[in-house]
PDB file as gemmi writes it, atoms N, CA and C in Angstrom:
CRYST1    1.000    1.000    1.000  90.00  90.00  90.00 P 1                      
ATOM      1  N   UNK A   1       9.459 -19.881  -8.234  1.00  0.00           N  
ATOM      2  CA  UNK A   1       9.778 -19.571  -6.852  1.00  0.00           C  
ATOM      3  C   UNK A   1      11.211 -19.985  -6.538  1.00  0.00           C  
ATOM      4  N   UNK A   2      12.032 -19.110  -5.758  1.00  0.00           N  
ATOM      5  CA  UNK A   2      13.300 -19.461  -5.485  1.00  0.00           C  
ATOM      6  C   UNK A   2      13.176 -19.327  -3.592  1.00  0.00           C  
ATOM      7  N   UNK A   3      14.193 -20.565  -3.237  1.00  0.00           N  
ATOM      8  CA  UNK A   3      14.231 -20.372  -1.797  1.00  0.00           C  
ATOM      9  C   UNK A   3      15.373 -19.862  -1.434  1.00  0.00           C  
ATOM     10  N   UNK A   4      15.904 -19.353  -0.384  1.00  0.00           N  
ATOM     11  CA  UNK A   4      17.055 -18.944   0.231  1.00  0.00           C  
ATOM     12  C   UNK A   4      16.980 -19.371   1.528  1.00  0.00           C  
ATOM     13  N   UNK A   5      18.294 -19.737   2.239  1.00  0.00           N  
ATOM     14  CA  UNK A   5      17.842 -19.959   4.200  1.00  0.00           C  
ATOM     15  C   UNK A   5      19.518 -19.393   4.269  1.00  0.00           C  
ATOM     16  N   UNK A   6      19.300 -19.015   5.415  1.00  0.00           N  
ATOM     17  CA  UNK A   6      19.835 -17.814   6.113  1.00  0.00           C  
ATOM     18  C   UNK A   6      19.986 -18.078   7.517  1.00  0.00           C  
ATOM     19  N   UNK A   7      21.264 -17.567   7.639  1.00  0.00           N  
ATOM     20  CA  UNK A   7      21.879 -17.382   9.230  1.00  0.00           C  
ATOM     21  C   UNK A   7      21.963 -17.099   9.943  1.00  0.00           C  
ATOM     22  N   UNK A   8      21.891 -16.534  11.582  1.00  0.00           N  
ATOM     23  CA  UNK A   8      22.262 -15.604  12.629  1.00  0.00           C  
ATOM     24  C   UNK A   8      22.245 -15.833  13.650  1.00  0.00           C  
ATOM     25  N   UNK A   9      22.900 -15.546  14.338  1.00  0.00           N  
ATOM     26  CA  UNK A   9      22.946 -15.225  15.729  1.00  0.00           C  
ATOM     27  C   UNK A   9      21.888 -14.302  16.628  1.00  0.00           C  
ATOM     28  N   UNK A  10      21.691 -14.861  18.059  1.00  0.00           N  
ATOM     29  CA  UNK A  10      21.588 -14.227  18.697  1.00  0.00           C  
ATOM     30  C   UNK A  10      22.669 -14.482  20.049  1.00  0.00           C  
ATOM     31  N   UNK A  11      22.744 -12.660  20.746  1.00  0.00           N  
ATOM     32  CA  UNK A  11      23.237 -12.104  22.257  1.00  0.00           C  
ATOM     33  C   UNK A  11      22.649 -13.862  22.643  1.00  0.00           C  
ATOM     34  N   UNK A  12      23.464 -14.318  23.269  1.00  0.00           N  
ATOM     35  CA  UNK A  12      23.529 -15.609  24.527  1.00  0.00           C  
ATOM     36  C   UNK A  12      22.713 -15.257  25.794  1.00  0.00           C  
ATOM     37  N   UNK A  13      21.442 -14.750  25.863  1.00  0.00           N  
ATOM     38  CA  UNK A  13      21.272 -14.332  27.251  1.00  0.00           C  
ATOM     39  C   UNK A  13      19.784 -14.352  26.848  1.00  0.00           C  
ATOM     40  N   UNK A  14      19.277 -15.651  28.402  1.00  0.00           N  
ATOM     41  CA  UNK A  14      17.683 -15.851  27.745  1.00  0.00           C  
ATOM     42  C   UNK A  14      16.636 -14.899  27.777  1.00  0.00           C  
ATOM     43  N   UNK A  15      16.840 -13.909  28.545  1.00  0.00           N  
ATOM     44  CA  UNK A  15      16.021 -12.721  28.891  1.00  0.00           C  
ATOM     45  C   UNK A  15      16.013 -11.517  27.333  1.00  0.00           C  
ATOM     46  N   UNK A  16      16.795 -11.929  26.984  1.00  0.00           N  
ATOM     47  CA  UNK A  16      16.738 -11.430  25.313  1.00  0.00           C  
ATOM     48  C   UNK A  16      16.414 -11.818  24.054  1.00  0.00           C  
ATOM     49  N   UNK A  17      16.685 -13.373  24.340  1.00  0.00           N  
ATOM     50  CA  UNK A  17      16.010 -14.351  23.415  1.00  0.00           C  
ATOM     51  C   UNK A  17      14.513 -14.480  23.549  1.00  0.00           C  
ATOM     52  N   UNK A  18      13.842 -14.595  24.806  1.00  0.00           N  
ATOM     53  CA  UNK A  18      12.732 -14.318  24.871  1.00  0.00           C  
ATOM     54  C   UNK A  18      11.775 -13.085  24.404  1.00  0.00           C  
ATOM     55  N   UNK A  19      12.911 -11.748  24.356  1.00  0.00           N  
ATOM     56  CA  UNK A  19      12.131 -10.476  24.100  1.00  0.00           C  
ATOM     57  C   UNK A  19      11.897 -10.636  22.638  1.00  0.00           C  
ATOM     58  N   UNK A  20      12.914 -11.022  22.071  1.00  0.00           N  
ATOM     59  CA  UNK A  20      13.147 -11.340  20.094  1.00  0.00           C  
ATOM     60  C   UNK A  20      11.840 -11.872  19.888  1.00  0.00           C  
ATOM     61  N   UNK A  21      12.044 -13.240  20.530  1.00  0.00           N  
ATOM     62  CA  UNK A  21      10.573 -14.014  20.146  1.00  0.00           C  
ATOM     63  C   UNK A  21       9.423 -13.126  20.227  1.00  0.00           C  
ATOM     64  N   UNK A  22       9.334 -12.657  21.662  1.00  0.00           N  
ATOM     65  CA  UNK A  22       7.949 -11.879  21.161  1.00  0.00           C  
ATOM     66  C   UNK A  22       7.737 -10.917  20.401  1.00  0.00           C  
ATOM     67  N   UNK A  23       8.984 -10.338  20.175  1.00  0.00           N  
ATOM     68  CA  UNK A  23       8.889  -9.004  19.110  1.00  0.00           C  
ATOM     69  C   UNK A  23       7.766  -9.772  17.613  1.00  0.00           C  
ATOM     70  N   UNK A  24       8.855 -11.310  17.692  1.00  0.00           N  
ATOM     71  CA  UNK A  24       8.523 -12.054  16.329  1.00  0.00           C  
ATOM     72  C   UNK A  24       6.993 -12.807  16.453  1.00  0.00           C  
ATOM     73  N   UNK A  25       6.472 -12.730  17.371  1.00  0.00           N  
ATOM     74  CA  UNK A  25       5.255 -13.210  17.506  1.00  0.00           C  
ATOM     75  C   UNK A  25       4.174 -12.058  16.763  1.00  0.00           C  
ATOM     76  N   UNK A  26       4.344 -11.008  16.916  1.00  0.00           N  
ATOM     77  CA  UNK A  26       3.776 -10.181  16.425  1.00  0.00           C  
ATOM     78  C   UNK A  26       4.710  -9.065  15.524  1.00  0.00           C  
ATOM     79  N   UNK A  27       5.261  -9.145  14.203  1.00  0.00           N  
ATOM     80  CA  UNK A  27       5.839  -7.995  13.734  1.00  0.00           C  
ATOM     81  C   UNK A  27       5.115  -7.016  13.654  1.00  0.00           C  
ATOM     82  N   UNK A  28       5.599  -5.653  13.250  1.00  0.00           N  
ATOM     83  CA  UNK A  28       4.889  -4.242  13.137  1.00  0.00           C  
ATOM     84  C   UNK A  28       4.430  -4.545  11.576  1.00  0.00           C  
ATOM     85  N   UNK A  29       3.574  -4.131  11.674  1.00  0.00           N  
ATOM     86  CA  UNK A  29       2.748  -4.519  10.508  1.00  0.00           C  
ATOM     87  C   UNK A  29       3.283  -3.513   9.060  1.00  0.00           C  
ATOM     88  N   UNK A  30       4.576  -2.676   9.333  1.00  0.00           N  
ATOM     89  CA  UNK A  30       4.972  -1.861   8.365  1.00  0.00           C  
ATOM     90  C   UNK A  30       6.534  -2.924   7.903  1.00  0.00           C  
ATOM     91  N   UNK A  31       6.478  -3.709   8.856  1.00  0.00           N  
ATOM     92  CA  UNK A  31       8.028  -5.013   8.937  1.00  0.00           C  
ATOM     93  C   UNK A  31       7.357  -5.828   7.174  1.00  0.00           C  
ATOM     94  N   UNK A  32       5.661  -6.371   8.262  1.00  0.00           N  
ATOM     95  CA  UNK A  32       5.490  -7.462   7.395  1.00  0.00           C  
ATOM     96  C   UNK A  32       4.989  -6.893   5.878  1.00  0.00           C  
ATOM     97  N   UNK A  33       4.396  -5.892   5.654  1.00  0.00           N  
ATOM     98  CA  UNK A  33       4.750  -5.144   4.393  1.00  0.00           C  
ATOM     99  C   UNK A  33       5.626  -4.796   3.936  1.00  0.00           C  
ATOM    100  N   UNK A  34       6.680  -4.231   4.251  1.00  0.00           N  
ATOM    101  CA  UNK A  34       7.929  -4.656   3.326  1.00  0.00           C  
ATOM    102  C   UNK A  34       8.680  -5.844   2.777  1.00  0.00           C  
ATOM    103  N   UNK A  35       8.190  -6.424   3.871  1.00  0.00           N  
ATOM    104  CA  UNK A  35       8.833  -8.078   3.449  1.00  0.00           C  
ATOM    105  C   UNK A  35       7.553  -8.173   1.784  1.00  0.00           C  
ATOM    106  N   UNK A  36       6.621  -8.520   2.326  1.00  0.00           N  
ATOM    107  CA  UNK A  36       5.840  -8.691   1.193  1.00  0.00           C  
ATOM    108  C   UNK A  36       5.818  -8.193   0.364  1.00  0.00           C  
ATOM    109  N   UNK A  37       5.709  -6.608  -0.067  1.00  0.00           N  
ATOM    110  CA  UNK A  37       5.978  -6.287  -0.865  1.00  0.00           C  
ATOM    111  C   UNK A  37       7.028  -6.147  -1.688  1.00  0.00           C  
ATOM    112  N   UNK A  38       7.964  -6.614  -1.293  1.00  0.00           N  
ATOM    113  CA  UNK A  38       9.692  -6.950  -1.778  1.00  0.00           C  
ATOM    114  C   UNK A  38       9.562  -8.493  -2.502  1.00  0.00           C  
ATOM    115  N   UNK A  39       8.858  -9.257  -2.275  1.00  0.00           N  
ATOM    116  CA  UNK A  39       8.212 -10.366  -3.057  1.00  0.00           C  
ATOM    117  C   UNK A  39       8.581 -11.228  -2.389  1.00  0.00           C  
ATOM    118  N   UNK A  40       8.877 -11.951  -1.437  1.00  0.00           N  
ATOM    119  CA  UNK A  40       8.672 -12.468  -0.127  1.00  0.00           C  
ATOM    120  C   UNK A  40       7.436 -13.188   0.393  1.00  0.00           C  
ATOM    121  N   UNK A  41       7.252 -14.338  -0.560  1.00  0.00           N  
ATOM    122  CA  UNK A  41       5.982 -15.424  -0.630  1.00  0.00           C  
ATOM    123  C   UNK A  41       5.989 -16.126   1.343  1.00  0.00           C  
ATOM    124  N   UNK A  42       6.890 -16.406   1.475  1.00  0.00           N  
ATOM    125  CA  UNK A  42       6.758 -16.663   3.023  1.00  0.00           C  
ATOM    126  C   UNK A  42       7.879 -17.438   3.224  1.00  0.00           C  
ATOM    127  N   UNK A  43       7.655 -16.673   5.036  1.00  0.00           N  
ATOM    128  CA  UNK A  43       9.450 -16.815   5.732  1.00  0.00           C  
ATOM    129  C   UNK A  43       9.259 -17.455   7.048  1.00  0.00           C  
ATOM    130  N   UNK A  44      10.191 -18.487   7.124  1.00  0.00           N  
ATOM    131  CA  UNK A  44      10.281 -18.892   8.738  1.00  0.00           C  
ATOM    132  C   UNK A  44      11.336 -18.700   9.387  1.00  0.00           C  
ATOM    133  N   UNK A  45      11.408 -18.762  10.487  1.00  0.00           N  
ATOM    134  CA  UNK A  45      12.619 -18.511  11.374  1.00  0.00           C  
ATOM    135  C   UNK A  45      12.562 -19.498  12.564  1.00  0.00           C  
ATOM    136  N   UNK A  46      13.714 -20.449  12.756  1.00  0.00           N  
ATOM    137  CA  UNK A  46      13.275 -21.212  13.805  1.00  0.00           C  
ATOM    138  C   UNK A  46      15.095 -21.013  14.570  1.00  0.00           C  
ATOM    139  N   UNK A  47      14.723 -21.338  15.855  1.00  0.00           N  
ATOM    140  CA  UNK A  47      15.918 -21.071  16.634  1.00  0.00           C  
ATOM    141  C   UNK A  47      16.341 -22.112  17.383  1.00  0.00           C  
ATOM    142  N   UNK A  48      17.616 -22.683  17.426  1.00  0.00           N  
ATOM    143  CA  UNK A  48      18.565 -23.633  18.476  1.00  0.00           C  
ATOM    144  C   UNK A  48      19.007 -22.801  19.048  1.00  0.00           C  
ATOM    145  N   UNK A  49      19.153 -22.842  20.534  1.00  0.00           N  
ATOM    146  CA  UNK A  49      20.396 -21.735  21.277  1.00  0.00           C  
ATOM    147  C   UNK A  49      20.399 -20.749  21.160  1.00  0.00           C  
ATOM    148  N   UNK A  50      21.131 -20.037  20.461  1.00  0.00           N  
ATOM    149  CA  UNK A  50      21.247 -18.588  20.074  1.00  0.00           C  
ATOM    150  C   UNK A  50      21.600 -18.894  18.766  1.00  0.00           C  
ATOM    151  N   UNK A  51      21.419 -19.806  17.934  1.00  0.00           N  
ATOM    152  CA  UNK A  51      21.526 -19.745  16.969  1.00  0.00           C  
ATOM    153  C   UNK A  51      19.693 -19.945  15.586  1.00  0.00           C  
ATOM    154  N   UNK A  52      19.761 -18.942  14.726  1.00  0.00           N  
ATOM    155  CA  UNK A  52      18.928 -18.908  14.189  1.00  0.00           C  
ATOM    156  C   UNK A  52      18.885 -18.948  12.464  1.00  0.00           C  
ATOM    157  N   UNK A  53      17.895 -19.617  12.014  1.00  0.00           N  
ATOM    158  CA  UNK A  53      17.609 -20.307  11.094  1.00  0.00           C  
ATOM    159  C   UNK A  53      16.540 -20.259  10.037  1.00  0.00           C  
ATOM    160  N   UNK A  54      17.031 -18.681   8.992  1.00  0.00           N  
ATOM    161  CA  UNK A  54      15.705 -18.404   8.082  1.00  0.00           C  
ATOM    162  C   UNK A  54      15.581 -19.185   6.899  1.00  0.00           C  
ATOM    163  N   UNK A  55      13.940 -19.537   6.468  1.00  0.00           N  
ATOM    164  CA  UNK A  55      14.034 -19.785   5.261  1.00  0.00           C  
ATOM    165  C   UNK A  55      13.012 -18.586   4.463  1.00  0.00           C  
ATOM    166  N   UNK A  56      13.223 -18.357   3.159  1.00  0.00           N  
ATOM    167  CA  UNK A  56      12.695 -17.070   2.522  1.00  0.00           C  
ATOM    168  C   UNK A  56      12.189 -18.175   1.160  1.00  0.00           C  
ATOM    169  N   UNK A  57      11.023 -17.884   0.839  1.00  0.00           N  
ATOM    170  CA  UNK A  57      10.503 -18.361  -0.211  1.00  0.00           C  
ATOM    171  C   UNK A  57      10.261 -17.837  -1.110  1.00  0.00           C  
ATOM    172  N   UNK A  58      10.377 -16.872  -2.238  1.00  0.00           N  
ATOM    173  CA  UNK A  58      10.151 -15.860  -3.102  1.00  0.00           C  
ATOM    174  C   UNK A  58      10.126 -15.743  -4.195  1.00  0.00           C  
ATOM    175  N   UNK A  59       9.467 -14.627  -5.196  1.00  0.00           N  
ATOM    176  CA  UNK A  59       8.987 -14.647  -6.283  1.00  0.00           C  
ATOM    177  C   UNK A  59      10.373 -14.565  -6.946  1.00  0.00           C  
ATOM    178  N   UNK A  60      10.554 -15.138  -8.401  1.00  0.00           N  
ATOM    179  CA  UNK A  60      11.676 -14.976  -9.278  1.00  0.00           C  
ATOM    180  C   UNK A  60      11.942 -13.996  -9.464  1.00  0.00           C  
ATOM    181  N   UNK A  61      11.624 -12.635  -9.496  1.00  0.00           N  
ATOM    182  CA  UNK A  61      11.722 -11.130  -9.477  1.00  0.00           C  
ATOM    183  C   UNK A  61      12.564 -10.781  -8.180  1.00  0.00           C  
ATOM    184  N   UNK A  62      11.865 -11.504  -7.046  1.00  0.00           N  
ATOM    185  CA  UNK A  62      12.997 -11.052  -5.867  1.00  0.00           C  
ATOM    186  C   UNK A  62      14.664 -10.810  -6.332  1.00  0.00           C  
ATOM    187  N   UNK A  63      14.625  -9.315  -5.396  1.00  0.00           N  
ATOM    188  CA  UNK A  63      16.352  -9.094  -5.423  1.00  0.00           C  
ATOM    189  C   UNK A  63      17.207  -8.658  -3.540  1.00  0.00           C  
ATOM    190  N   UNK A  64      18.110  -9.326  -3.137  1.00  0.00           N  
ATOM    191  CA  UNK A  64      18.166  -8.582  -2.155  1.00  0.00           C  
ATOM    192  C   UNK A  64      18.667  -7.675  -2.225  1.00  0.00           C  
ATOM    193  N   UNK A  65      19.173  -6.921  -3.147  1.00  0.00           N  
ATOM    194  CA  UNK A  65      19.793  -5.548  -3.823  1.00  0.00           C  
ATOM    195  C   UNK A  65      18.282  -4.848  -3.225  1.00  0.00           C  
ATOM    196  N   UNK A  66      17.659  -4.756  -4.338  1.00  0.00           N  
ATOM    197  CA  UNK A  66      16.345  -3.842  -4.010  1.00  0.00           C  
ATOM    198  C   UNK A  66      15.732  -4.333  -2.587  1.00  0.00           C  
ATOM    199  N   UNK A  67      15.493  -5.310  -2.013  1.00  0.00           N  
ATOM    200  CA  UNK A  67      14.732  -4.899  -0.926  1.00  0.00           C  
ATOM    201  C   UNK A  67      15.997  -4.242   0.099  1.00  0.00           C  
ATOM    202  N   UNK A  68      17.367  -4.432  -0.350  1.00  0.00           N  
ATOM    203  CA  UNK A  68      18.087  -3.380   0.869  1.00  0.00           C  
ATOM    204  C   UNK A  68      18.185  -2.055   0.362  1.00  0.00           C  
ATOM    205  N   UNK A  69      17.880  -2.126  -0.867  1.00  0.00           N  
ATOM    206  CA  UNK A  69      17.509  -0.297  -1.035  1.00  0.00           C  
ATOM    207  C   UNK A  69      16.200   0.150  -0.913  1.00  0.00           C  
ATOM    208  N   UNK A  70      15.224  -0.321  -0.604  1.00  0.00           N  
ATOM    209  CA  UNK A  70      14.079  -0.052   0.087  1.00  0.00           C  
ATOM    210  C   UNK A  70      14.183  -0.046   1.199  1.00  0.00           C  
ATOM    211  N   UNK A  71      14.507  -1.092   2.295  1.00  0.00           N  
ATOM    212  CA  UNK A  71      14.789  -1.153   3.828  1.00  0.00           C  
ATOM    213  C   UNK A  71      15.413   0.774   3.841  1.00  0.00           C  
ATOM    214  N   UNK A  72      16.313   0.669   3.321  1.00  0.00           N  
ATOM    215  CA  UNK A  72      17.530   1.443   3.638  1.00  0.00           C  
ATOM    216  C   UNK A  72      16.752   3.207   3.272  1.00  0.00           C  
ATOM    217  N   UNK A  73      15.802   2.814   2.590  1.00  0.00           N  
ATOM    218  CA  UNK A  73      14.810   4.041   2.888  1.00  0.00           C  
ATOM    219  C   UNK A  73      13.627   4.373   3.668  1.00  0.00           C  
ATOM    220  N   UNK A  74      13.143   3.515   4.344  1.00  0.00           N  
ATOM    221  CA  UNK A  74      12.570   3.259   4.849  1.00  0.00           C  
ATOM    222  C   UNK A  74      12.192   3.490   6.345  1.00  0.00           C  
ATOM    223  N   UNK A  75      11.639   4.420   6.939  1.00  0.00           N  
ATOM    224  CA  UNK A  75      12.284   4.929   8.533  1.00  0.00           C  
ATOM    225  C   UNK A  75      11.929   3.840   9.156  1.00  0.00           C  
ATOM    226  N   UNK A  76      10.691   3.260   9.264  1.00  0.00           N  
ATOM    227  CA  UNK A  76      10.447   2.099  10.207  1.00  0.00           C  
ATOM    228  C   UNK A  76      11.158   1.010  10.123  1.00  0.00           C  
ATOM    229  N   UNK A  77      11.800   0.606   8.702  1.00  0.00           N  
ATOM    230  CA  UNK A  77      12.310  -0.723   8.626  1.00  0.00           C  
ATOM    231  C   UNK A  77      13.300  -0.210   9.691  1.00  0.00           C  
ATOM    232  N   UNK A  78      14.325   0.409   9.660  1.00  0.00           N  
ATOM    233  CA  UNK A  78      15.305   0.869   9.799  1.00  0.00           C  
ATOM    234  C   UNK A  78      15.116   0.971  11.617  1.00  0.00           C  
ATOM    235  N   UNK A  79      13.925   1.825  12.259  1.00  0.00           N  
ATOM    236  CA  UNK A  79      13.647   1.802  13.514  1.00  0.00           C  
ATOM    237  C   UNK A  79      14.444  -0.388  13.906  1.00  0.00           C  
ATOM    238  N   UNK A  80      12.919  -0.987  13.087  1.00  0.00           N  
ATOM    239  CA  UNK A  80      13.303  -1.784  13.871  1.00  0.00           C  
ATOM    240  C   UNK A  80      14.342  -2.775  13.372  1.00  0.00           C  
ATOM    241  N   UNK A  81      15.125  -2.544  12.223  1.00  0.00           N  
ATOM    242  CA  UNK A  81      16.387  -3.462  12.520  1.00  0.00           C  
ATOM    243  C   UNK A  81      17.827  -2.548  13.344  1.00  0.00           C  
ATOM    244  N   UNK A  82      17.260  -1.461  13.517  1.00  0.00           N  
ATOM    245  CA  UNK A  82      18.368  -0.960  15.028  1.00  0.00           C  
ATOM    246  C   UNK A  82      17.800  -1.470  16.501  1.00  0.00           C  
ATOM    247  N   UNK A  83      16.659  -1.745  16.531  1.00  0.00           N  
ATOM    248  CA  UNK A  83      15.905  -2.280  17.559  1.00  0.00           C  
ATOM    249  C   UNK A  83      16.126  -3.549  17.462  1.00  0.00           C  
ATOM    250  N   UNK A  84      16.581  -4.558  16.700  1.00  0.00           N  
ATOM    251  CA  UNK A  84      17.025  -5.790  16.001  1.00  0.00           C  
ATOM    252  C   UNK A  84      18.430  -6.277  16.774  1.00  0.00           C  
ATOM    253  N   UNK A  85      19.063  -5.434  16.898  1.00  0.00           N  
ATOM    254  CA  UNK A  85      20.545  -5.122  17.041  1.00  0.00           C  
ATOM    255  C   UNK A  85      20.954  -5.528  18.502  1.00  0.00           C  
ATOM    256  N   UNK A  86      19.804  -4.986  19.168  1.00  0.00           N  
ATOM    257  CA  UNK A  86      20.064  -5.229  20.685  1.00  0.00           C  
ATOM    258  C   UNK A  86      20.405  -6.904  20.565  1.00  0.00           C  
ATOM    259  N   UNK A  87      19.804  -7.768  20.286  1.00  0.00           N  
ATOM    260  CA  UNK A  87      19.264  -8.797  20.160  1.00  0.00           C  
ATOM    261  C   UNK A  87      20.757  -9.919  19.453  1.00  0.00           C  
ATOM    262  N   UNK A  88      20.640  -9.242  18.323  1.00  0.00           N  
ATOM    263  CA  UNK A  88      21.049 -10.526  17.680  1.00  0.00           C  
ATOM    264  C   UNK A  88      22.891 -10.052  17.385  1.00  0.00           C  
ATOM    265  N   UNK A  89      23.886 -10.858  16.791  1.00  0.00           N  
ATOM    266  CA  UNK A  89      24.954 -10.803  16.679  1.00  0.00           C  
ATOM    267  C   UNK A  89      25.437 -11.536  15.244  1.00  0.00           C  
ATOM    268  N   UNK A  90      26.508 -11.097  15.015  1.00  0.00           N  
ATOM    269  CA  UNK A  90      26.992 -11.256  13.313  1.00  0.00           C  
ATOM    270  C   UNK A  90      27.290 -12.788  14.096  1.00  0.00           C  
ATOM    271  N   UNK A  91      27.043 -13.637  13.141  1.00  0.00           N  
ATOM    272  CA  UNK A  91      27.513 -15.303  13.160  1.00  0.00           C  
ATOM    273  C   UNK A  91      28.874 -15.135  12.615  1.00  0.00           C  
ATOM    274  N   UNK A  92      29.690 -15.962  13.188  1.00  0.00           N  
ATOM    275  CA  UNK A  92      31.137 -16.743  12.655  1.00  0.00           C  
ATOM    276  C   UNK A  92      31.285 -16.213  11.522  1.00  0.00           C  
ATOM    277  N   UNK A  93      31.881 -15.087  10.728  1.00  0.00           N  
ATOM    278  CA  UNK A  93      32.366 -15.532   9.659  1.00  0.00           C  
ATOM    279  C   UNK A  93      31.831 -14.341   8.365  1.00  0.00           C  
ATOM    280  N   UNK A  94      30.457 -13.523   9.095  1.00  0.00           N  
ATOM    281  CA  UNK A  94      30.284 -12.515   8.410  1.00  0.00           C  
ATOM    282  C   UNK A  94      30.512 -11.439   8.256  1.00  0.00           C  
ATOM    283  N   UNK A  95      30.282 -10.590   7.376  1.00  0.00           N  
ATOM    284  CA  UNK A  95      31.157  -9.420   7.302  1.00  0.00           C  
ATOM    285  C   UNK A  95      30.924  -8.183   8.043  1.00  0.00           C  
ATOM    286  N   UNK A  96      31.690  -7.142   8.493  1.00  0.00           N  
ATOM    287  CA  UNK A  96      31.050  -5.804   9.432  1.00  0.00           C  
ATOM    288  C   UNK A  96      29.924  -5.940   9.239  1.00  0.00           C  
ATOM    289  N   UNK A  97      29.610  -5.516   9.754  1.00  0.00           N  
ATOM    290  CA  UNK A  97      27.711  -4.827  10.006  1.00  0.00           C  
ATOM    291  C   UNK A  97      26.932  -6.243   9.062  1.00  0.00           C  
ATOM    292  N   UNK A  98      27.164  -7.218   8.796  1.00  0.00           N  
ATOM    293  CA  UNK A  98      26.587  -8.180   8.001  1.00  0.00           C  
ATOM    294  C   UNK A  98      25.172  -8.719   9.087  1.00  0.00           C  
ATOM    295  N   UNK A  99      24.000  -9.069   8.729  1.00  0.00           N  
ATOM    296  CA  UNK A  99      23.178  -9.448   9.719  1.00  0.00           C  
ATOM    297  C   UNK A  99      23.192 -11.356   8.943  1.00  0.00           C  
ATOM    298  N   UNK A 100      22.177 -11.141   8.849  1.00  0.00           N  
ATOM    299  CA  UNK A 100      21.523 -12.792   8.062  1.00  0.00           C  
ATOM    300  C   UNK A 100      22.715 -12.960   7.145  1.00  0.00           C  
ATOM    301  N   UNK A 101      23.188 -14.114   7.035  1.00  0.00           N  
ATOM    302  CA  UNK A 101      24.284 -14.174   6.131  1.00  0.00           C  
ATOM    303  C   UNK A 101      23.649 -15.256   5.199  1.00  0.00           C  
ATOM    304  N   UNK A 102      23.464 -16.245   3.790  1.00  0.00           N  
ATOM    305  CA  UNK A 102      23.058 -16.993   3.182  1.00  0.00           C  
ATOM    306  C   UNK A 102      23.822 -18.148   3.185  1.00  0.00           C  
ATOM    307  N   UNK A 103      23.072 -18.913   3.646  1.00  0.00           N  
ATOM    308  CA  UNK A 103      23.688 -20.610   3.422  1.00  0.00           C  
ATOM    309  C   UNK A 103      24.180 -21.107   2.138  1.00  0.00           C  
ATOM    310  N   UNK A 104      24.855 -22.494   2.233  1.00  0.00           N  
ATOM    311  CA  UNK A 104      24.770 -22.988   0.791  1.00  0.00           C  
ATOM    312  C   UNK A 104      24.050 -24.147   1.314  1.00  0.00           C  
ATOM    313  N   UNK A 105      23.659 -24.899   0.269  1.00  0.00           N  
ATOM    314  CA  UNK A 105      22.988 -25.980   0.559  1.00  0.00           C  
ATOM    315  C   UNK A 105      23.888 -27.186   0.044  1.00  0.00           C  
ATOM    316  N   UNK A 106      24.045 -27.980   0.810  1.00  0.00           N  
ATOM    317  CA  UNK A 106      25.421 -29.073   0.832  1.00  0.00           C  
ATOM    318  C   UNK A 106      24.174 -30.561   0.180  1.00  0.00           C  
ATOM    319  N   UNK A 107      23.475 -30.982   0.546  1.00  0.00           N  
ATOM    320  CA  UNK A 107      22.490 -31.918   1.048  1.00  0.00           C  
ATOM    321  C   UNK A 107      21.354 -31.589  -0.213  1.00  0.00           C  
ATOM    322  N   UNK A 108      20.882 -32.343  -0.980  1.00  0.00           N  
ATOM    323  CA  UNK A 108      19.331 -32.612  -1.191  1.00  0.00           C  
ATOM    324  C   UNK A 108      19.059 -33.762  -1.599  1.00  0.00           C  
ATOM    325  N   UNK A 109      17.376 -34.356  -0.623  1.00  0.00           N  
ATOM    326  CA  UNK A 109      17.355 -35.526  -1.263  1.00  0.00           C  
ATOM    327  C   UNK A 109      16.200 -35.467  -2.403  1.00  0.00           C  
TER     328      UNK A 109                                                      
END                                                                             
């Protein structure tokens, strides 16, 4: 198993932060199958501010190459990370159109 944690932003405005959450309370059940089936053992997301905080737990096979060429075929993924968009904003430092950007990990005890 390999972990990854991940970066992003969200729009500064609580009436939007609130809509995210609930989107995330319940994903579309075609979201949480792709995640899974992309090998995606389990993911959290926790939020300060507008700032947000994934961790991805996944099989050694995981690639994010292939699950963005799956997303990227995909009509629903695609619905809702343009529906995503309203919401959230590139963090400090990432590239055009970059969403989740990958941490390094400085720290382990």
């Amino acid at each position: 198993m390999t972990r990854y944690t991940l970066a992003l932003d969200l729009v500064g405005d609580l009436t939007l932060i609130a809509e995210y959450e609930a989107y995330h309370k319940k994903i579309w059940p075609e979201i949480h199958d792709s995640i899974a089936s992309a090998g995606v053992t389990d993911m959290e997301i926790y939020r300060f501010g507008n700032r947000l905080f994934m961790i991805m737990e996944v099989y050694d096979t995981f690639s994010f190459d292939a699950k963005g060429a799956s997303d990227a075929a995909n009509p629903k993924v695609q619905e809702w990370e343009q529906l995503m968009w309203k919401y959230q904003q590139a963090i400090p430092g990432a590239k055009p159109g970059e969403k989740w950007v990958l941490m390094d990990r400085i720290f382990k005890l």
